[in-house]
C-alpha positions in Angstrom: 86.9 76.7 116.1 89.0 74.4 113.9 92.4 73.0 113.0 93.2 71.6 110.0 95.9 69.7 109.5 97.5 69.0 105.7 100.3 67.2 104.8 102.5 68.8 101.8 102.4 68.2 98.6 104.7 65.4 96.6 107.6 65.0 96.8 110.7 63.6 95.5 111.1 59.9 95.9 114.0 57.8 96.1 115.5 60.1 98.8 115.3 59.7 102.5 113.0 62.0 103.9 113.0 63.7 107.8 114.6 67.1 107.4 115.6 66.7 104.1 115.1 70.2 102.4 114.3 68.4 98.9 111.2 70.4 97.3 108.0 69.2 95.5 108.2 67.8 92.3 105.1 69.2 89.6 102.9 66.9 91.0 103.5 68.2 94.6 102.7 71.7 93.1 100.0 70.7 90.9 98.4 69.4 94.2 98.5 72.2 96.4 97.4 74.2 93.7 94.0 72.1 93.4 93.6 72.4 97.2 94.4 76.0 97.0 91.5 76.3 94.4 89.3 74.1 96.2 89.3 76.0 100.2 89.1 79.2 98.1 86.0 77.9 96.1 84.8 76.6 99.7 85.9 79.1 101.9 82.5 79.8 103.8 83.0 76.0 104.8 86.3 76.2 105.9 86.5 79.8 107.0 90.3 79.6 107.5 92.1 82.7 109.1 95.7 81.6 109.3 98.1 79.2 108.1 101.4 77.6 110.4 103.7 75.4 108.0 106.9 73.4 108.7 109.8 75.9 107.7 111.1 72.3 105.6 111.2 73.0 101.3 108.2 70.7 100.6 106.1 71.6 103.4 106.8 75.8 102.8 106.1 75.7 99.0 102.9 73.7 99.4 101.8 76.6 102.3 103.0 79.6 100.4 101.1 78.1 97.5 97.9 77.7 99.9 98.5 81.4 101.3 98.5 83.0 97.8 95.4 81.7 97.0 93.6 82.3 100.2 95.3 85.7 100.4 96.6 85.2 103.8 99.8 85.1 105.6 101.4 82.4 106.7 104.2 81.2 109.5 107.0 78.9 109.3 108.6 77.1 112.4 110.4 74.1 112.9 108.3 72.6 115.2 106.6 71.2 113.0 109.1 69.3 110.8 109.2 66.0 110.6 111.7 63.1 112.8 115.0 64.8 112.6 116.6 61.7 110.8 120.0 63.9 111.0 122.6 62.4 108.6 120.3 60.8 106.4 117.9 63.6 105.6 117.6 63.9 102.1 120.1 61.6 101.1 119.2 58.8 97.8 118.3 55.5 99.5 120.5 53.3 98.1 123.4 55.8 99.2 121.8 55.5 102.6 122.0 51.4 102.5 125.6 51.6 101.9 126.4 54.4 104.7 123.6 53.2 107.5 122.3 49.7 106.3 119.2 48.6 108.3 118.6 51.9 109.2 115.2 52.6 109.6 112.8 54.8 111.3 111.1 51.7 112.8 114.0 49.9 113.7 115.6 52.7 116.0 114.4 51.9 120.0 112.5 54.5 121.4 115.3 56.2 123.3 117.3 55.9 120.2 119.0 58.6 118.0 119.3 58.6 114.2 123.1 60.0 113.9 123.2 63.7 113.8 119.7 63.5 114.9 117.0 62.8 117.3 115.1 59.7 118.7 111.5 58.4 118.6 110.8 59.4 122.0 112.3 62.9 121.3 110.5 63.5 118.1 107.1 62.3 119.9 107.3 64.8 122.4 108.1 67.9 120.2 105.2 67.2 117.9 103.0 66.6 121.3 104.4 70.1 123.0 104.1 71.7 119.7 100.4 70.4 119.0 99.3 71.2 123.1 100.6 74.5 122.3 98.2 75.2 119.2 95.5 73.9 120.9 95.9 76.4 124.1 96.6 79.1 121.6 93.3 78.3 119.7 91.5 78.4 123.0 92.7 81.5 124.2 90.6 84.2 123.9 92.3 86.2 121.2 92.5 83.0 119.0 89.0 81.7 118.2 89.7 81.2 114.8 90.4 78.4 112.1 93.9 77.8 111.7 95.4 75.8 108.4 98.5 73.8 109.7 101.3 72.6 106.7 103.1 69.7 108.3 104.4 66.0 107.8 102.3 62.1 107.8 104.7 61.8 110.8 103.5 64.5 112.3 99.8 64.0 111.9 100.0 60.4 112.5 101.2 61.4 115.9 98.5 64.0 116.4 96.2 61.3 115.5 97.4 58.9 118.4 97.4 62.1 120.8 93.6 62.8 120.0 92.5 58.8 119.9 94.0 58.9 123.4 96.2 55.9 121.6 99.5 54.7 123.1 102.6 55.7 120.0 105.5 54.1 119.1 107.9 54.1 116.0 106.5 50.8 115.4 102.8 51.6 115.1 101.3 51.6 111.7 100.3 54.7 110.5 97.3 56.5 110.2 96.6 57.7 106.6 97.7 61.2 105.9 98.1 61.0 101.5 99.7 64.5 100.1 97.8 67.5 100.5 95.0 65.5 102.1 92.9 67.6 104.6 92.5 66.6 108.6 90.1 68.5 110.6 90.2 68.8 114.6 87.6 70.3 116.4 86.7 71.7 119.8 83.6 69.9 121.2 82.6 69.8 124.9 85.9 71.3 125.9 87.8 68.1 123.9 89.1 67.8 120.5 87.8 65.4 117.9 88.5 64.5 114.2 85.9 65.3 112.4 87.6 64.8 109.2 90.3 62.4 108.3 92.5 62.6 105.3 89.8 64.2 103.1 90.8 64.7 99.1 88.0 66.3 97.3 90.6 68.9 95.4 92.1 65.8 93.9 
């Protein structure tokens, strides 16, 4: 029983990120497309039944892309989107200098809101409730299965700290997580482990 965690494919730059609804660029796609290839070519080693995704552009392509080739379904939810950075989701940076300058993930306090949007703390505890959730699900007895999980480098860098038992902050440097790069969790003695960290063989 396995969860794999993938962050989606590129994309744009220059923009401010969050729950900006900006797609991938042809890289982006070119990249899911490889690791599409790849966990179909591999698929006795991965044995994935299901996929979850962020319902956000970038992270939805790069799973629908993954679901075509695997032939299976997939679910989007926006639990696991990334911080909610509100009224600077996918706006160009230097437009978001001007409007909000200084105005940085890592410079909000934890209790702090981006405008229109939610703080550290918040954002922390919807990816730990969402991720707790998963892992009772996967547990349960109608869910010993692999499940494929489309989300964020926020996102899985949290999950990271939440499995290393690691205190998290907005101020914490972040665990690896490069575009379609592949994270597996696993249940082992009644605990879950990485037992694979930001693997790119497609690529």
């Amino acid at each position: 029983m396995a969860i794999y965690l993938v962050r989606h494919g590129q994309d744009e730059e220059g923009y401010r990120g969050g729950w900006s609804q900006l797609g991938l660029i042809d890289e982006g796609i070119r990249q899911a497309e490889k690791l599409g290839q790849y966990l179909y070519e591999h698929h006795h080693d991965y044995n994935i039944d299901r996929i979850v995704c962020s319902d956000l552009q970038r992270a939805n392509q790069t799973a629908s892309i993954l679901a075509d080739k695997l032939s299976l379904p997939f679910l989007s939810s926006e639990d696991w989107r990334e911080m909610n950075n509100g009224l600077l989701a996918g706006i160009p940076n230097s437009l978001a200098e001007e409007k909000f300058p200084g105005l940085y993930f890592s410079s909000l306090r934890m209790d702090e809101r981006y405008p229109g949007g939610e703080s550290p703390l918040e954002n922390f505890q919807r990816i730990k409730d969402t991720f707790t959730k998963l892992c009772q699900d996967q547990e349960s007895a109608n869910h010993h299965e692999n499940v494929l999980v489309v989300t964020h480098g926020g996102v899985i860098n949290i999950i990271y700290h939440l499995i290393k038992d690691m205190a998290w902050t907005n101020k914490n440097r972040f665990f690896p997580a490069a575009n379609t790069g592949l994270h597996r969790i696993e249940s082992r003695g009644g605990r879950w482990e990485l037992t694979m960290e930001n693997a790119t063989p497609h690529l």
